[in-house]
FISEBA-118602 format. One record per residue: x, y, z of N, C-alpha, C in turn. Coordinates in steps of 0.001 Angstrom, whole numbers, padded with zeros to 6 digits, always signed. Atoms other than C-alpha are relative to their C-alpha. Layout:
BEGIN
XYZXYZXYZ;...
% end
This chain:
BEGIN
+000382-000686-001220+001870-008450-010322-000266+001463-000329;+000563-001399+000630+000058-005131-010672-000040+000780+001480;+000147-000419-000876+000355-002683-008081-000523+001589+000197;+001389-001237+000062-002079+000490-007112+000450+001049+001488;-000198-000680-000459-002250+003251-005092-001415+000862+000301;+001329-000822-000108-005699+005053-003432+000787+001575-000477;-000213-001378+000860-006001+008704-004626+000514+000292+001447;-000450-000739-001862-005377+009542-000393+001289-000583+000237;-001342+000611-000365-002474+007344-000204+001371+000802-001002;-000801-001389+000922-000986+009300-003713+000256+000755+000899;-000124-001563-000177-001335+012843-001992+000966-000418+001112;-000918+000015-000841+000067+011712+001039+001567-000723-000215;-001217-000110+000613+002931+010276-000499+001443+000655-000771;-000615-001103+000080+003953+012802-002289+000274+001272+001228;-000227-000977-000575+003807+014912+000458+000837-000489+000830;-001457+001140-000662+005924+012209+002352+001306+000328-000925;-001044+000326+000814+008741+012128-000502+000251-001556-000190;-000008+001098+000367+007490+008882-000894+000025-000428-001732;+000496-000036+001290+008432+007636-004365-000342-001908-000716;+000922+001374+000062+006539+004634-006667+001231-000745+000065;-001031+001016-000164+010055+003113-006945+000139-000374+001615;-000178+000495-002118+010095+002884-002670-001050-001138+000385;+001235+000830-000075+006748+001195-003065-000011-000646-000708;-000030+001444+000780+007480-001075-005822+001107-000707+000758;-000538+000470-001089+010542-002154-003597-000372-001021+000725;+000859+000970-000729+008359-003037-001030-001030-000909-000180;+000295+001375+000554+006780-005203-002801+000324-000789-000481;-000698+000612+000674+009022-006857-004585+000375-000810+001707;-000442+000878-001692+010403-007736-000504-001241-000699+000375;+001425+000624-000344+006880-008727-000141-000250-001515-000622;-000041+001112+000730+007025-010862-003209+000565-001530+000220;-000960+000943-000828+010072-012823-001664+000285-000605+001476;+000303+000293-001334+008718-013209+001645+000012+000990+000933;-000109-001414-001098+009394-009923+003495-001340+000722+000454;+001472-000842+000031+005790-009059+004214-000377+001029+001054;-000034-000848-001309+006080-007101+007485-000689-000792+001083;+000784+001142-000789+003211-007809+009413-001207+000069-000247;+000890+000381-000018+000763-009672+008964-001816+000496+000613;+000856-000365-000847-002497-007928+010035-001440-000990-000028;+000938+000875+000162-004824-010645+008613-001280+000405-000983;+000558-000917+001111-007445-010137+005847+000461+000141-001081;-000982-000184+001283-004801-009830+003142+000507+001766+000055;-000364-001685-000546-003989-006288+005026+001276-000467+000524;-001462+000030-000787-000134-006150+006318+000314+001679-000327;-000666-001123-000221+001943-003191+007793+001027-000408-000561;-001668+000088+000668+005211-002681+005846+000747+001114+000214;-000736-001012-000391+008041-000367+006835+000252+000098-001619;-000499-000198+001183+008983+001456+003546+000586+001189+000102;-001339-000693-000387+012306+003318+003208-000534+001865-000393;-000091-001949+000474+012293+007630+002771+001173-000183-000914;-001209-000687+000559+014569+008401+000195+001166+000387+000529;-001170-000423-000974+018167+008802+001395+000069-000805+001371;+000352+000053-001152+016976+007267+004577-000282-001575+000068;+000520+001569-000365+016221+003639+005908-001370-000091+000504;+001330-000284-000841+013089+002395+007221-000896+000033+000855;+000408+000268-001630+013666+001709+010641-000927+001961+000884;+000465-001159-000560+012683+005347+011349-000894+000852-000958;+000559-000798+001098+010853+006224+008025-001667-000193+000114;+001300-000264+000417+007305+005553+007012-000989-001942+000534;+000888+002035-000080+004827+002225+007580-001441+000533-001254;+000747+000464+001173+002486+001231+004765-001130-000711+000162;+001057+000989-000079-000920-000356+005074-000234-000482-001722;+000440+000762+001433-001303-002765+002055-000716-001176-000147;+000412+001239-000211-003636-005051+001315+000298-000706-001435;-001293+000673+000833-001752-007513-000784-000527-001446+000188;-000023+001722+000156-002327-011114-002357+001436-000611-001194;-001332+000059+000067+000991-012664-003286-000225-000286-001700;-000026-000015+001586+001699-012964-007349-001278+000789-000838;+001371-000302+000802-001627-011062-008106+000084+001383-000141;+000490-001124-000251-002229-007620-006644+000623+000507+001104;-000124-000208-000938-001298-005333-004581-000432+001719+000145;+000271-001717-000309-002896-001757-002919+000393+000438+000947;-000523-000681-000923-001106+000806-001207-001249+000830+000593;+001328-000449-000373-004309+002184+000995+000123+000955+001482;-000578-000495-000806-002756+003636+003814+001329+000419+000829;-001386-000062-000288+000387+005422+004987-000020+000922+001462;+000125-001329-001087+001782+007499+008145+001442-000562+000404;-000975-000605-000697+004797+008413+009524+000594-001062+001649;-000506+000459-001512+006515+006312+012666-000239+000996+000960;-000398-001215-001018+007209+009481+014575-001110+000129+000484;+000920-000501-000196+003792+010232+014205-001175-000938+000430;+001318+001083-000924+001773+006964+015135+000623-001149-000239;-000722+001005+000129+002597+003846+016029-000805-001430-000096;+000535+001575+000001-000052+001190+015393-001342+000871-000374;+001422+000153+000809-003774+000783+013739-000901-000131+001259;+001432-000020-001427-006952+000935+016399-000977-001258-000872;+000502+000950+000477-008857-002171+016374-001434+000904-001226;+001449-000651+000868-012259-000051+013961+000745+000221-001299;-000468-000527+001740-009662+001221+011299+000686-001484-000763;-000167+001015+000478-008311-002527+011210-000925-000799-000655;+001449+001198+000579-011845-004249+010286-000081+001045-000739;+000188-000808+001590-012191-000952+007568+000730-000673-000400;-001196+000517+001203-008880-002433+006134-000755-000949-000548;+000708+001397+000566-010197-005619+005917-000837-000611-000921;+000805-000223+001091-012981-004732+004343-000120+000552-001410;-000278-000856+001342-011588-002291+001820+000957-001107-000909;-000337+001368+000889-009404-005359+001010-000947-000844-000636;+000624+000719+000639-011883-007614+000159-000800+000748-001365;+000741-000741+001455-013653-004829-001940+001089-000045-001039;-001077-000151+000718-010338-004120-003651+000292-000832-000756;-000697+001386+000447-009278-007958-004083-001519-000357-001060;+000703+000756+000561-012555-008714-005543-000348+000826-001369;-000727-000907+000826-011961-006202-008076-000403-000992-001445;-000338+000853+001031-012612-007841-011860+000932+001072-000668;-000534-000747+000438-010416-006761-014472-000836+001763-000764;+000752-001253+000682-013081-004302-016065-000200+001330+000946;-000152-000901-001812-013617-002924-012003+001355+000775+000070;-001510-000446-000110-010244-002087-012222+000676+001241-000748;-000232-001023+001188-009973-000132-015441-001272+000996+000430;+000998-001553-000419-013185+002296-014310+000748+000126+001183;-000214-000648-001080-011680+002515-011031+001305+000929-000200;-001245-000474+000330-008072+003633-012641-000856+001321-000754;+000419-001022+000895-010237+005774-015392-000570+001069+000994;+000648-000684-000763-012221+007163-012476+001366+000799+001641;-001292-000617-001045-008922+008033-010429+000019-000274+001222;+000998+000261-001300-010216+006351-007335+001468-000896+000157;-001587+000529-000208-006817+004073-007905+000951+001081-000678;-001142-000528+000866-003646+004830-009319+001111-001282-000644;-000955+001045+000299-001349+002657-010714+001496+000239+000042;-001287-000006-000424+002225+002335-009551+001015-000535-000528;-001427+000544+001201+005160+002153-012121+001102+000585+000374;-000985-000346-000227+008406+002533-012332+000545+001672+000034;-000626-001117+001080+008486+005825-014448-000770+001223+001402;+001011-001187-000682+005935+007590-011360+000934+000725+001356;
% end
């Protein structure tokens, strides 16, 4: 399982105190069935914890995610600060999933070389 990160989802992460171990986490709960919710598309919302903090009140995660394969962190925001997706930015997901998922391995390596992903390890 390989898991990624848009260059917009990075910045705002860091500026969250979101770290890649919070987001490998949540996938790993993903892995084992915990997927949040379902938005359809291979897009799901996932609560993912703040540091120190739980994640009933922390952060939500747009990921579009296929189970043992892949997974991209593509959108994040704040509870406090919004509380749900508008049907126009849900059919972008959708779509940025399928671009994403259809991804070959060579697509993958220019898109990492080209910084357009990121890749999400333990050590980040």
């Amino acid at each position: 399982m390989r898991v990624y990160k848009t260059r917009w989802f990075n910045r705002w992460a860091k500026k969250a105190g979101l770290s890649d171990r919070a987001l490998l986490a949540a996938v790993d709960e993903m892995e084992r069935g915990l997927v949040g919710d379902a938005l359809g598309g291979f897009v799901f919302k996932k609560r993912v914890a703040f540091p120190g903090g739980g994640k009933r009140g922390g952060s939500r995660a747009l990921i579009v995610y296929k189970k043992a394969d892949r997974a991209f962190f593509v959108f994040g925001f704040r509870k406090s600060r919004r509380s749900t997706i508008v049907p126009h930015e849900l059919h972008d997901m959708r779509l940025l999933a399928r671009h994403y998922l259809s991804y070959t391995p060579e697509e993958l390596d220019a898109a990492l070389a080209a910084r357009e992903l990121i890749e999400v390890s333990q050590d980040g």
